[in-house]
C-alpha positions in Angstrom: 6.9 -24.2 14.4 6.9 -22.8 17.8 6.6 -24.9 21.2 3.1 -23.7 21.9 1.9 -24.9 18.5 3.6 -28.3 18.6 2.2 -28.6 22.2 -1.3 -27.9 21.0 -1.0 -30.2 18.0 0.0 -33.3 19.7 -2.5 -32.9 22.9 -5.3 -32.7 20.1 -3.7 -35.8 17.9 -3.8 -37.8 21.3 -7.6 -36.7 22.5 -8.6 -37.3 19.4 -6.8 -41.5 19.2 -8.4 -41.6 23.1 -11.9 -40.8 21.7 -11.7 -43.0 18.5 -10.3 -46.3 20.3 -13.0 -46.3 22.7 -15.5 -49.1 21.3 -18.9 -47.3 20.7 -21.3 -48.8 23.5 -24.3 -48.9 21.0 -24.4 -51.1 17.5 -26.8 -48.5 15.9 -27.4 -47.6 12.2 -23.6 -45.5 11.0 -26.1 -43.0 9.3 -27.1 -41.9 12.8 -25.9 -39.5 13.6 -23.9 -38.5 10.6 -24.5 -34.9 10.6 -23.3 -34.6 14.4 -20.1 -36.2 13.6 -19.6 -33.4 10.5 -20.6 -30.5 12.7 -17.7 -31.9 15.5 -15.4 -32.0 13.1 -15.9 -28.4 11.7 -16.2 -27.1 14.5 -12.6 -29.2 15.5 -10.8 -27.3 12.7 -12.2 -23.8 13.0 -11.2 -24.0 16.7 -7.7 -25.7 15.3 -7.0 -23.3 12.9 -8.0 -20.4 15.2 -5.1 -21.9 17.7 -2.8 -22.6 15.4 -2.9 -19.0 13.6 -4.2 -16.4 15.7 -5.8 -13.3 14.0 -4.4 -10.6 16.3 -0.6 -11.6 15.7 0.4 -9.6 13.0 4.8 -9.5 12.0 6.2 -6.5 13.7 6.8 -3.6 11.2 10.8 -3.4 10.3 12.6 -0.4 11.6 12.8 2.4 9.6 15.5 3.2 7.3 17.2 6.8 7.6 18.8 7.9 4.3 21.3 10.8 5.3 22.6 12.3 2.0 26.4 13.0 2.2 27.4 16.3 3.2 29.8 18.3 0.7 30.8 21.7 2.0 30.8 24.7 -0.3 33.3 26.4 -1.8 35.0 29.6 -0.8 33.9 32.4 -3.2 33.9 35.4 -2.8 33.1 36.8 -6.3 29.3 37.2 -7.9 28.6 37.9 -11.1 24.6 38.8 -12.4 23.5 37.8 -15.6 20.7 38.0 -17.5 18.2 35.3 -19.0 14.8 35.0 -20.6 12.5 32.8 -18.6 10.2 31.3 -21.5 5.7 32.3 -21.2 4.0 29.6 -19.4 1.2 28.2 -21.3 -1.9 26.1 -19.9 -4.6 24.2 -21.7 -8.1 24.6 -20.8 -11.1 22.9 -21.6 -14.0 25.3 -23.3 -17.1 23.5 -22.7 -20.2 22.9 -25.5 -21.5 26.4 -25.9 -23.3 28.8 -28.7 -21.1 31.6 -30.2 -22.2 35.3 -30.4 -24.2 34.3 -33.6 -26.2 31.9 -32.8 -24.3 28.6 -33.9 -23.4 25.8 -31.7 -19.9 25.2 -31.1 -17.9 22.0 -30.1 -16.0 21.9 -27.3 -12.4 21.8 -27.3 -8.8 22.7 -25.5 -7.3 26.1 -25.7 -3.7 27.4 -25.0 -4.3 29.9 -22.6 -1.5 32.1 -21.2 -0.8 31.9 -17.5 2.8 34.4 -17.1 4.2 36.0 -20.0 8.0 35.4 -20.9 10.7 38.1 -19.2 13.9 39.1 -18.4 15.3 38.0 -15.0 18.5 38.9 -13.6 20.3 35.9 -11.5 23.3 36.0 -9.3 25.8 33.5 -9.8 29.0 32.1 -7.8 32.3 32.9 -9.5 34.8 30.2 -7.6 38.4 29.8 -8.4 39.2 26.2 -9.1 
């Protein structure tokens, strides 16, 4: 608990002893002014809790955190070698909406494999290195 908090909570515990060991000056009915005493008092701990925990302090974000990967130099080669190797057909699926056929006759829909590239021959490059 900070200093300012502490200070606020025992000025308002010692208004609040002042007020209630004062004698009232009137004997009236204690049904009175019932609803007056409730509203003070709400009132009393939505100004209290507003003191106590302010809405515009928020916990300062932490710093942030670098990751720097370690750094491995390459190897020396000087040799390449190229080599060829199939890359596989990509394939996608696609929904075919509800739809009627060339005949006449209502078909479901459903998914279909469609073709996006077709498979091929690639040649690569690749790093002899003496080890």
């Amino acid at each position: 608990m900070n200093k300012k908090s502490f200070l606020t909570i025992i000025l308002v515990s010692i208004t609040c002893l002042a007020f209630l060991s004062v004698s009232s000056a009137y004997a009236r009915s204690p049904q009175q002014y019932r609803w007056e005493g409730v509203a003070i008092g709400v009132g009393a701990a939505i100004i209290g809790s507003a003191l106590l925990h302010p809405p515009y302090y928020h916990r300062p974000s932490p710093p942030p955190f670098y990751h720097h990967p370690p750094y491995y130099p390459r190897p020396d080669c000087d040799s390449w070698e190229v080599r060829r190797e199939w890359v596989p057909p990509q394939y996608d699926w696609v929904w075919i909406p509800d739809h009627y056929d060339h005949r006449g006759c209502w078909v479901p829909g459903y998914w279909e494999k469609r073709l996006i590239y077709p498979g091929r021959w690639e040649e690569r490059r690749y790093r002899l290195c003496d080890r």
